[in-house]
C-alpha positions as a LaTeX table, in Angstrom:
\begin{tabular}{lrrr}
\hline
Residue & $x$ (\AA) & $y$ (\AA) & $z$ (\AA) \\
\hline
Unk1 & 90.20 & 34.82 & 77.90 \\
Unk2 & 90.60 & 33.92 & 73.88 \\
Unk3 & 88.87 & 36.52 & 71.72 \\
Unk4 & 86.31 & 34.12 & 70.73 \\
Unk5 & 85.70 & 34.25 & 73.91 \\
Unk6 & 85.07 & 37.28 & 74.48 \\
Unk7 & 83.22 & 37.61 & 71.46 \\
Unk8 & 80.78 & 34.75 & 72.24 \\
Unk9 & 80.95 & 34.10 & 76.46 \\
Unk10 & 83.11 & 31.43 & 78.33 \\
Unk11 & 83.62 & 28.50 & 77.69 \\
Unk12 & 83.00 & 25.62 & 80.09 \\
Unk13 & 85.43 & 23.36 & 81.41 \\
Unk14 & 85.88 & 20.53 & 79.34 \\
Unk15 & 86.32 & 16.86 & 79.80 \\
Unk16 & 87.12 & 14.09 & 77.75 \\
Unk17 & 85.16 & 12.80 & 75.42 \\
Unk18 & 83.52 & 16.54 & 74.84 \\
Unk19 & 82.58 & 17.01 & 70.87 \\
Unk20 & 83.75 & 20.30 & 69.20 \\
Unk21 & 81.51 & 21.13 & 66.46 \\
Unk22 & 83.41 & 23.97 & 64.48 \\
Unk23 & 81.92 & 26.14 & 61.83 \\
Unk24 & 84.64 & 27.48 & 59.02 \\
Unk25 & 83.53 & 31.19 & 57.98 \\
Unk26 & 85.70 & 31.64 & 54.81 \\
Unk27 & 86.06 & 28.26 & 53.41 \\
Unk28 & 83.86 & 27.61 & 50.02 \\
Unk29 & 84.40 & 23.95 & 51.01 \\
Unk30 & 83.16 & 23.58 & 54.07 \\
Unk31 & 80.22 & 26.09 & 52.65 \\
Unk32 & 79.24 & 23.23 & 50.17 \\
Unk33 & 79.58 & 20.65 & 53.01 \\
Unk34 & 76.88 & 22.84 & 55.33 \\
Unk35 & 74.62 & 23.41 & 52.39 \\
Unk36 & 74.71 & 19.48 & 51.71 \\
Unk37 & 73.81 & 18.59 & 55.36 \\
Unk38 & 71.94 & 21.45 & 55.75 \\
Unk39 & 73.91 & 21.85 & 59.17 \\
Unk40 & 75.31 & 24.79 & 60.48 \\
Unk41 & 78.55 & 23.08 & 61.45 \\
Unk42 & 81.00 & 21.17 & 59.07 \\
Unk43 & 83.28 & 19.55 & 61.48 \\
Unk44 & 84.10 & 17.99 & 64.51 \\
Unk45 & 86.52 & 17.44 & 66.83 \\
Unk46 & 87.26 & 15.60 & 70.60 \\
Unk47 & 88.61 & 16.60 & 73.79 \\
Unk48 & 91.53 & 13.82 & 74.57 \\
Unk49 & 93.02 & 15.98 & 77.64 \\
Unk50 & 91.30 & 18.52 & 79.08 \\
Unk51 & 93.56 & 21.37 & 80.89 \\
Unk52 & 94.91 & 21.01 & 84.14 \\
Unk53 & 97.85 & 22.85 & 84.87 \\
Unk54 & 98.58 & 19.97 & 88.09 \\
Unk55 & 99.27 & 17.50 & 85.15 \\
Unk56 & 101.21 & 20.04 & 82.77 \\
Unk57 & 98.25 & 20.77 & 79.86 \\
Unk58 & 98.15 & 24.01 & 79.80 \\
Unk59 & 95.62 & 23.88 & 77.00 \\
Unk60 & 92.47 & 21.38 & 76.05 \\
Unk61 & 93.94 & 19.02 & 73.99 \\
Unk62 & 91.74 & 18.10 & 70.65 \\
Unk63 & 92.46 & 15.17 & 68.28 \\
Unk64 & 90.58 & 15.59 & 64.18 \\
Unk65 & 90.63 & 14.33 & 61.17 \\
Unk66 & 91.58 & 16.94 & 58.59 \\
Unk67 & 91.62 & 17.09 & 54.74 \\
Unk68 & 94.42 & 20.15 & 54.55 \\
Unk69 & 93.10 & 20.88 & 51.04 \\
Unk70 & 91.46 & 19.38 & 47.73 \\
Unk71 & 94.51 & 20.23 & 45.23 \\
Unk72 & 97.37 & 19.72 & 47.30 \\
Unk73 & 99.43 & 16.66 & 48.73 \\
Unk74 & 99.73 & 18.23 & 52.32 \\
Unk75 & 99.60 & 15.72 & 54.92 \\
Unk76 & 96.05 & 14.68 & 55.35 \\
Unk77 & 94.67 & 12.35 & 58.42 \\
Unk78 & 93.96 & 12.52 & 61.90 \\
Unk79 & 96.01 & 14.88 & 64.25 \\
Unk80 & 96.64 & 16.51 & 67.46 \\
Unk81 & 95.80 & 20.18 & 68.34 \\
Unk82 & 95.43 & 22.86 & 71.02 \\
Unk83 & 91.61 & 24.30 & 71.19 \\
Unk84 & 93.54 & 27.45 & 70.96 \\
Unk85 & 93.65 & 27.28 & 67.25 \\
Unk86 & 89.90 & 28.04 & 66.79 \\
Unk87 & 89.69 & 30.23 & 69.86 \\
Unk88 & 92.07 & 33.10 & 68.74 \\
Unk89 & 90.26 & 33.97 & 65.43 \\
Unk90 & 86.58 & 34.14 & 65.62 \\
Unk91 & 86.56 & 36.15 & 62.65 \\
Unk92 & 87.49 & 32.47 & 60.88 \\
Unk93 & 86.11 & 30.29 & 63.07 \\
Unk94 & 82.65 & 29.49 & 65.61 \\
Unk95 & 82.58 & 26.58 & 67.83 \\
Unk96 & 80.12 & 24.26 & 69.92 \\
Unk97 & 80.40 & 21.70 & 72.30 \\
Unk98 & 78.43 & 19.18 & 72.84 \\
Unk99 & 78.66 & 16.25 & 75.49 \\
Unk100 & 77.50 & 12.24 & 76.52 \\
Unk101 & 76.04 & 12.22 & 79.52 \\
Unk102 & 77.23 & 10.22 & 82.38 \\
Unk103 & 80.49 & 8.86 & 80.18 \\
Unk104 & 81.98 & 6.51 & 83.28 \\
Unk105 & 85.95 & 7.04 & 83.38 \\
Unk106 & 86.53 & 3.74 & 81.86 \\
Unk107 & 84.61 & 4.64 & 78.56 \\
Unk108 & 86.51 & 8.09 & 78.58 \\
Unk109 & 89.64 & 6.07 & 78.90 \\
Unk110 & 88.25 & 3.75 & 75.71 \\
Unk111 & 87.04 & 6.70 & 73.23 \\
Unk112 & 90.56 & 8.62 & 74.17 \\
Unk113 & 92.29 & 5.43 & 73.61 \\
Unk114 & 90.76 & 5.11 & 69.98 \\
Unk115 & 91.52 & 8.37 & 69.15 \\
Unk116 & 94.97 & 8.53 & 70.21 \\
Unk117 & 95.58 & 4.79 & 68.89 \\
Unk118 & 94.56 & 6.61 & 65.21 \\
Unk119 & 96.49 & 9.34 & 65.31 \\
Unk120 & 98.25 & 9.59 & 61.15 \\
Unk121 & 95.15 & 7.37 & 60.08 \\
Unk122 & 94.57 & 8.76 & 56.35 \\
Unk123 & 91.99 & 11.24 & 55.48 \\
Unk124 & 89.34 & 9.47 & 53.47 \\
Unk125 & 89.23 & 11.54 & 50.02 \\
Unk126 & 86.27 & 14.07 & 49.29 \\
Unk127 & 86.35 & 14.94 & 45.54 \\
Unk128 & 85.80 & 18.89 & 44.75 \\
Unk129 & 83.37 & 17.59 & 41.69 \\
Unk130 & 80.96 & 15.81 & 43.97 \\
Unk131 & 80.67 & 18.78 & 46.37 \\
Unk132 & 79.73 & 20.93 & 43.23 \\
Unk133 & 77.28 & 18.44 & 41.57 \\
Unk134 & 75.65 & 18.03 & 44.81 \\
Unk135 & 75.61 & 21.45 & 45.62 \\
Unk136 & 73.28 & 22.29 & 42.29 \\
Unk137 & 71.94 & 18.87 & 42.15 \\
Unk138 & 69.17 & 17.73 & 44.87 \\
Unk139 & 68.77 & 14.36 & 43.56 \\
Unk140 & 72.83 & 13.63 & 43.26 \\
Unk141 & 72.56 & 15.21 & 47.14 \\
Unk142 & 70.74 & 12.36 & 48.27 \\
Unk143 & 73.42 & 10.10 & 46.53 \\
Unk144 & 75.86 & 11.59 & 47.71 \\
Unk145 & 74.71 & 11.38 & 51.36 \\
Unk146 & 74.08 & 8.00 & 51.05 \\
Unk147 & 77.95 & 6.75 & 49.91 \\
Unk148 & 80.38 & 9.57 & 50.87 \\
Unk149 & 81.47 & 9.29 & 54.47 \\
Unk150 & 82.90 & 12.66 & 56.40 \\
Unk151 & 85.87 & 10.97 & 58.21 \\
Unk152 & 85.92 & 13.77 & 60.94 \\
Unk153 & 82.92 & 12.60 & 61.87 \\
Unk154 & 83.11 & 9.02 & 61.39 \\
Unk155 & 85.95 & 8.46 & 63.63 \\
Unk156 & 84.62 & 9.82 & 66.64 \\
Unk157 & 81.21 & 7.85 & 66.15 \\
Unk158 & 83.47 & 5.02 & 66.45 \\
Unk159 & 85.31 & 5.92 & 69.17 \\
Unk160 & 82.01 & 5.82 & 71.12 \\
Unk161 & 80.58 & 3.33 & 69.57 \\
Unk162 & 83.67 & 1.22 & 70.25 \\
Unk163 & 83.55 & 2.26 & 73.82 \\
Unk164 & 80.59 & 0.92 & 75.27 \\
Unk165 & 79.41 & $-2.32$ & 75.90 \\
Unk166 & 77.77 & $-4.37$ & 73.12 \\
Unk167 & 74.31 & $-4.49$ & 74.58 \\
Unk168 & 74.92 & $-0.49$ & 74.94 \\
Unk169 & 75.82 & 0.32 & 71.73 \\
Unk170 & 72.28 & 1.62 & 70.55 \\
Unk171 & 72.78 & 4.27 & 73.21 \\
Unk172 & 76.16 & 5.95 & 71.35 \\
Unk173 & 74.43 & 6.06 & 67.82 \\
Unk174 & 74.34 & 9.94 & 66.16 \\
Unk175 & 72.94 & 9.43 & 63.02 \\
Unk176 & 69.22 & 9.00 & 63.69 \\
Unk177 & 67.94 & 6.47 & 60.83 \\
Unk178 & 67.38 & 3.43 & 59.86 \\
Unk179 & 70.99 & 2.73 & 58.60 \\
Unk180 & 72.86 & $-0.40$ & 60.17 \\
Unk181 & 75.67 & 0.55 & 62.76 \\
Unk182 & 78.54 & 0.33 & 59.86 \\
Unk183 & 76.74 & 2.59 & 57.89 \\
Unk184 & 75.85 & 5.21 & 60.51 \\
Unk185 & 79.58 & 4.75 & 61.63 \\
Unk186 & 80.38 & 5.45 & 58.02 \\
Unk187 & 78.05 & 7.83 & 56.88 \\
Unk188 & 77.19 & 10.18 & 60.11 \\
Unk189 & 78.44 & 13.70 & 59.82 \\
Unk190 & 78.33 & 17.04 & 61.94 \\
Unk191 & 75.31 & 17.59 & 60.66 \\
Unk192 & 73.90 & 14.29 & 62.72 \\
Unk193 & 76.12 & 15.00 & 65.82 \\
Unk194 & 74.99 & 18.00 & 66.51 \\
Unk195 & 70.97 & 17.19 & 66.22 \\
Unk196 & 71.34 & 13.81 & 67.61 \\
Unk197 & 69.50 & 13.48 & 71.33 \\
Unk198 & 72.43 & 11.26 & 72.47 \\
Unk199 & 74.56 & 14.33 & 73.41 \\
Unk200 & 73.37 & 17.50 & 75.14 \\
Unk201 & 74.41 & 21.15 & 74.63 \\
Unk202 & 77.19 & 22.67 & 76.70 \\
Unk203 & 78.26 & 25.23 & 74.91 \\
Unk204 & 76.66 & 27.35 & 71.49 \\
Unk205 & 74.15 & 25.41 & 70.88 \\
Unk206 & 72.84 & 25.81 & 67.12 \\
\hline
\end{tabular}
């Protein structure tokens, strides 16, 4: 059992498709990003292959899109983990899952697909200044929300949005507003996938 584990009970098995909300405890960043959304959560992430030691992964398999850091030129876009690495420090990290109901195999098969398809995409830019100025600035807040995207977010929204049917599409919208679909695939963040009533609580819920 991970110590987050054992810090904060077992964790279900997963499947795929299954969101991983992660909350960052030490990151000034990712505070700014919660106190935007007012969320308790500032990211997300999907299970691609759940573990199953007859099939050789040993480990849940996640694929995110990261920003590695505002100053640097690190590597930034989407990318393929181990749960492990927010399971082993829950000093740093907390994590939820949340998960579609009744996901047929052929849609898991789509939203995997999609995610897979984009791993290296680029990491859409988030600018340090308009963290701060929204931070201390309500009405630039509501700007902000309105134009900035979080692309952790924003690619799996379109992973499921892509993977249902087009008459079934309502059904695999998070962001609960009157936005078109390009703008809530654009402008949803973890904030919206963890309220939204499209997915239900399996694990932390907050």
């Amino acid at each position: 059992m991970s110590p987050l584990e054992l810090k904060s009970g077992t964790i279900p098995d997963l499947r795929v498709g299954d969101i991983i909300l992660v909350r960052h405890r030490w990151s000034l960043m990712r505070l700014w990003l919660r106190r935007i959304t007012r969320s308790h959560w500032d990211h997300v992430a999907l299970v691609v292959f759940p573990q199953d030691a007859e099939k050789g992964y040993s480990s849940d398999i996640i694929v995110e899109a990261i920003q590695h850091s505002f100053f640097s030129g690190l590597r930034r876009g989407t990318e393929v983990h181990k749960i492990g690495k927010y399971l082993m420090d829950p000093r740093r990290y907390e994590i939820g899952i949340r998960r579609f109901p009744g996901l047929s195999p052929e849609m898991k098969e789509r939203i995997r697909s999609f995610m897979l398809v984009n791993i290296d995409s680029p990491y859409h830019h988030l600018w340090i200044s308009k963290f701060f100025f929204a931070w201390i600035l309500p009405p630039y807040r509501n700007y902000l929300m309105r134009f900035q995207r979080y692309s952790c977010s924003s690619l799996i929204q379109i992973a499921f949005y892509e993977a249902f049917p087009w008459e079934e599409r309502p059904r695999a919208m998070f962001r609960d507003r009157d936005d078109s679909p390009i703008e809530t695939q654009e402008l949803v963040t973890p904030a919206d996938i963890a309220r939204t009533g499209a997915l239900k609580w399996v694990y932390n819920e907050h």
